[in-house]
C-alpha positions as CSV (number, residue, x, y, z in Angstrom):
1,X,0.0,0.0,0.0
2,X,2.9,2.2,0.8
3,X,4.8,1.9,-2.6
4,X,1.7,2.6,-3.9
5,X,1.2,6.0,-2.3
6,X,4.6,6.2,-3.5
7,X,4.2,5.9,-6.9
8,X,0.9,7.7,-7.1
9,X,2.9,10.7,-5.2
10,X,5.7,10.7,-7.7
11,X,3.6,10.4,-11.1
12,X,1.9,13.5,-10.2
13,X,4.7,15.1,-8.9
14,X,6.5,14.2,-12.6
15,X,2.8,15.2,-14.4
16,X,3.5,19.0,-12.0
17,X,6.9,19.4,-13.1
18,X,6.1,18.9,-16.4
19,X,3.5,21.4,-16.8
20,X,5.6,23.9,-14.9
21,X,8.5,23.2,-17.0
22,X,6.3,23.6,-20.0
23,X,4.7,26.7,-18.7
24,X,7.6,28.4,-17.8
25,X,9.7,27.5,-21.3
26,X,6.3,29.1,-23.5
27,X,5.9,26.0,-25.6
28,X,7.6,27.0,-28.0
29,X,7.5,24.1,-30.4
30,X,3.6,24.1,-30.3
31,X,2.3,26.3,-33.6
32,X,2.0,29.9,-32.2
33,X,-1.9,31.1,-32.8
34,X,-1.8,34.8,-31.8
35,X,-0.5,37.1,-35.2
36,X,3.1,38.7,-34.6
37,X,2.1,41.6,-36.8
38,X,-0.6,43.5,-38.9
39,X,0.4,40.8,-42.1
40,X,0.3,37.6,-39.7
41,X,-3.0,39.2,-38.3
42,X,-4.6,40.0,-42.2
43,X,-3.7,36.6,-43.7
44,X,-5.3,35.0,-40.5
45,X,-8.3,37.0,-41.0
46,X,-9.0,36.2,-44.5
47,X,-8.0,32.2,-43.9
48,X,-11.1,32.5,-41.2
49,X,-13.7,34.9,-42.4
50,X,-16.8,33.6,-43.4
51,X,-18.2,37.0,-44.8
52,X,-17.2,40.2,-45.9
53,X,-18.5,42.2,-42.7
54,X,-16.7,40.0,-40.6
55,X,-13.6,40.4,-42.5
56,X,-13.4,44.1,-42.6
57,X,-14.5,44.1,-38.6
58,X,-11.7,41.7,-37.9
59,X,-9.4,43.7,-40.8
60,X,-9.7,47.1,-38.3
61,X,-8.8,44.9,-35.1
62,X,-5.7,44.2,-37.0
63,X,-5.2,47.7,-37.4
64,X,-5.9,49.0,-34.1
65,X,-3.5,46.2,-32.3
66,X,-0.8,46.6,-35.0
67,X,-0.2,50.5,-36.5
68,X,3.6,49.1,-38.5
69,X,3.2,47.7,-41.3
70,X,6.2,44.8,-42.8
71,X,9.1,46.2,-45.0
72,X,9.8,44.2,-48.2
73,X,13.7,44.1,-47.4
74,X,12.5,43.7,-43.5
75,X,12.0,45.4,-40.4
76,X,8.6,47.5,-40.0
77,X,7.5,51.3,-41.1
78,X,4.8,53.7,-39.6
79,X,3.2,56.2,-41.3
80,X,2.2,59.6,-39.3
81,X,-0.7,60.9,-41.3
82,X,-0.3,64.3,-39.3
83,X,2.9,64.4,-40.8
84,X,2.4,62.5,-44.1
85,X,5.4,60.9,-43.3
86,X,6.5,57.3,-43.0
87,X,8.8,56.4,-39.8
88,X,10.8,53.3,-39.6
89,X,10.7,51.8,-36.3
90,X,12.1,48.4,-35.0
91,X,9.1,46.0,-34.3
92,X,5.4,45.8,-35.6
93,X,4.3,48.9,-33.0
94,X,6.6,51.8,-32.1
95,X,8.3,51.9,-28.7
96,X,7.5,54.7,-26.6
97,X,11.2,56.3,-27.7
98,X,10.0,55.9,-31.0
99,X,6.5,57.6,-30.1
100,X,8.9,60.6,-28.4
101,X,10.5,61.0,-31.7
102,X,7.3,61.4,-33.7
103,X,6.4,63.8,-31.6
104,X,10.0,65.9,-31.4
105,X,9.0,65.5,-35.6
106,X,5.6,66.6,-35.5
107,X,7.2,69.7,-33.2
108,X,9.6,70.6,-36.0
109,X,6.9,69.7,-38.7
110,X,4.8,72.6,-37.2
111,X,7.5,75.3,-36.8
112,X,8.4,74.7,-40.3
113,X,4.9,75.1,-41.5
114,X,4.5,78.4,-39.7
115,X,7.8,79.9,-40.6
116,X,6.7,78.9,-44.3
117,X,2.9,80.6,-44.0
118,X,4.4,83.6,-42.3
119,X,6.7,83.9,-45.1
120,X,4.1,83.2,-47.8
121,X,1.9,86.2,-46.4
122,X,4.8,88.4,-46.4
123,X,5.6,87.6,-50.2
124,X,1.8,88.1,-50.6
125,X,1.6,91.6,-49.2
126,X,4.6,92.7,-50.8
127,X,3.1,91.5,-54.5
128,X,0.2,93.4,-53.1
129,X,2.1,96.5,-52.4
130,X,3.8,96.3,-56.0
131,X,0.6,95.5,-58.0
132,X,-0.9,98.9,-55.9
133,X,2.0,101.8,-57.6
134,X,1.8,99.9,-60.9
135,X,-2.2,100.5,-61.2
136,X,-3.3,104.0,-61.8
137,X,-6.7,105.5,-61.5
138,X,-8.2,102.6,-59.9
139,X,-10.8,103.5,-57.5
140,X,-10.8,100.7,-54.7
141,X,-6.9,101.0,-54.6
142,X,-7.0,105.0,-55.1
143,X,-5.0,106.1,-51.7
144,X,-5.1,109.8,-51.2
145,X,-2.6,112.4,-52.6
146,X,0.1,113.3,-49.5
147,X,0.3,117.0,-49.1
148,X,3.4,118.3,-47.5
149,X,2.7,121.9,-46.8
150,X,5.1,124.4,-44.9
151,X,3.8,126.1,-41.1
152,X,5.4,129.4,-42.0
153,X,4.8,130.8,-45.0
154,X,6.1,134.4,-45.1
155,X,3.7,136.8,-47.0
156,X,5.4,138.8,-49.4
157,X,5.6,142.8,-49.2
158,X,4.8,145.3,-51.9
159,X,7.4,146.6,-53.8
160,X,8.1,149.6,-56.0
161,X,8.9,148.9,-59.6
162,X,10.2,152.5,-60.1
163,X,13.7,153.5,-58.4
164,X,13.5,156.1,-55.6
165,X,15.0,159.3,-56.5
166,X,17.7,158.8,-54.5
167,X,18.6,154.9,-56.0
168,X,18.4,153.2,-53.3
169,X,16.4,150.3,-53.3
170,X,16.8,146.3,-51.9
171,X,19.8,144.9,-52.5
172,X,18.7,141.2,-53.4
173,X,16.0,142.6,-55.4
174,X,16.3,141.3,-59.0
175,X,14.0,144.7,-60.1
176,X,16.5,146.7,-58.2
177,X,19.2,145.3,-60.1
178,X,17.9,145.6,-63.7
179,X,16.7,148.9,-62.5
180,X,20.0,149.9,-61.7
181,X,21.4,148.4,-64.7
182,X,19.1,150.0,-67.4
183,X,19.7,153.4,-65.7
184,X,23.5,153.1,-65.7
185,X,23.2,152.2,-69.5
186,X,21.2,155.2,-70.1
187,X,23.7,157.5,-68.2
188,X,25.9,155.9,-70.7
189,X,24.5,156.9,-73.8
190,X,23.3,160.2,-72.6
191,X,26.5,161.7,-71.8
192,X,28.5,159.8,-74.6
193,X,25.1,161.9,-77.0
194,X,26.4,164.8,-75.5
195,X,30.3,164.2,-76.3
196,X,29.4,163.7,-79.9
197,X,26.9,166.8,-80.1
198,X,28.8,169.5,-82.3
């Protein structure tokens, strides 16, 4: 009866280890049944659908659990549709360094799209400016005329055309001058008609 217990004892002992053994080493030569990646998943699902419903419903599962998609010359690729951008990243869904890096990207992806509007407007408003001085008469663009108009503007004095008996008269005038000048020529010819009288 002992060696019996014994023997009972030990087989499940054995049957114990064996599952914990098996447990522990992940059965690794039994056929895996869970998909590695969205391509595994896909082929699955269309060895197993029975309709077309069911397919695409189990098609966006595969989606959602894997967002790489298989390389021809290997590894994996993800594409950023924020960014329309494809990242390559080292298994079937990106690490969270990867995910880091999309976003550090997507950062830079933004800066440069703002630089590149604020530059566009600027181009824009200077083609605007240009296309304003080349059109002429135009009534939507007319801007109005700048008048630049002096604060002191010194109100002229009356003057005398005709020389004071004495000659004296303003110095800068140019009337004085030619004044001066027609009556020195006439002084001239008067006393050089007198000379020549007989």
């Amino acid at each position: 009866m002992k060696v019996k217990f014994k023997a009972g004892f030990v087989a499940i002992a054995l049957i114990g280890c064996s599952v914990g053994t098996v447990t522990w080493f992940g059965v690794q030569w039994w056929p895996q049944h869970s998909p590695q990646d969205f391509e595994q998943c896909s082929a699955q699902v269309e060895r197993t659908s029975s309709s077309k419903d069911e397919r695409m419903t189990l098609m966006a599962q595969c989606g959602k659990q894997f967002v790489g998609r298989r390389k021809t010359g290997g590894g994996y690729t993800y594409y950023d549709f924020l960014q329309n951008r494809h990242f390559d990243i080292a298994g079937p869904n990106p690490t969270p360094k990867e995910l880091r890096y999309f976003d550090e990207q997507y950062t830079l992806y933004l800066d440069t799209q703002r630089r590149e509007a604020v530059a566009a407007a600027i181009a824009e408003s200077k083609t605007e400016w240009r296309n304003d001085d080349r059109v002429v008469g135009s009534i939507s663009q007319a801007r109005p005329p700048v008048v630049i108009a002096p604060t002191n503007i010194p109100i002229p004095t009356a003057r005398s055309s005709v020389v004071e008996s004495n000659g004296l008269c303003e110095e800068a005038s140019l009337s004085c001058n030619w004044t001066k000048f027609s009556a020195g020529i006439k002084k001239f010819f008067d006393s050089n008609a007198r000379v020549n009288r007989p």
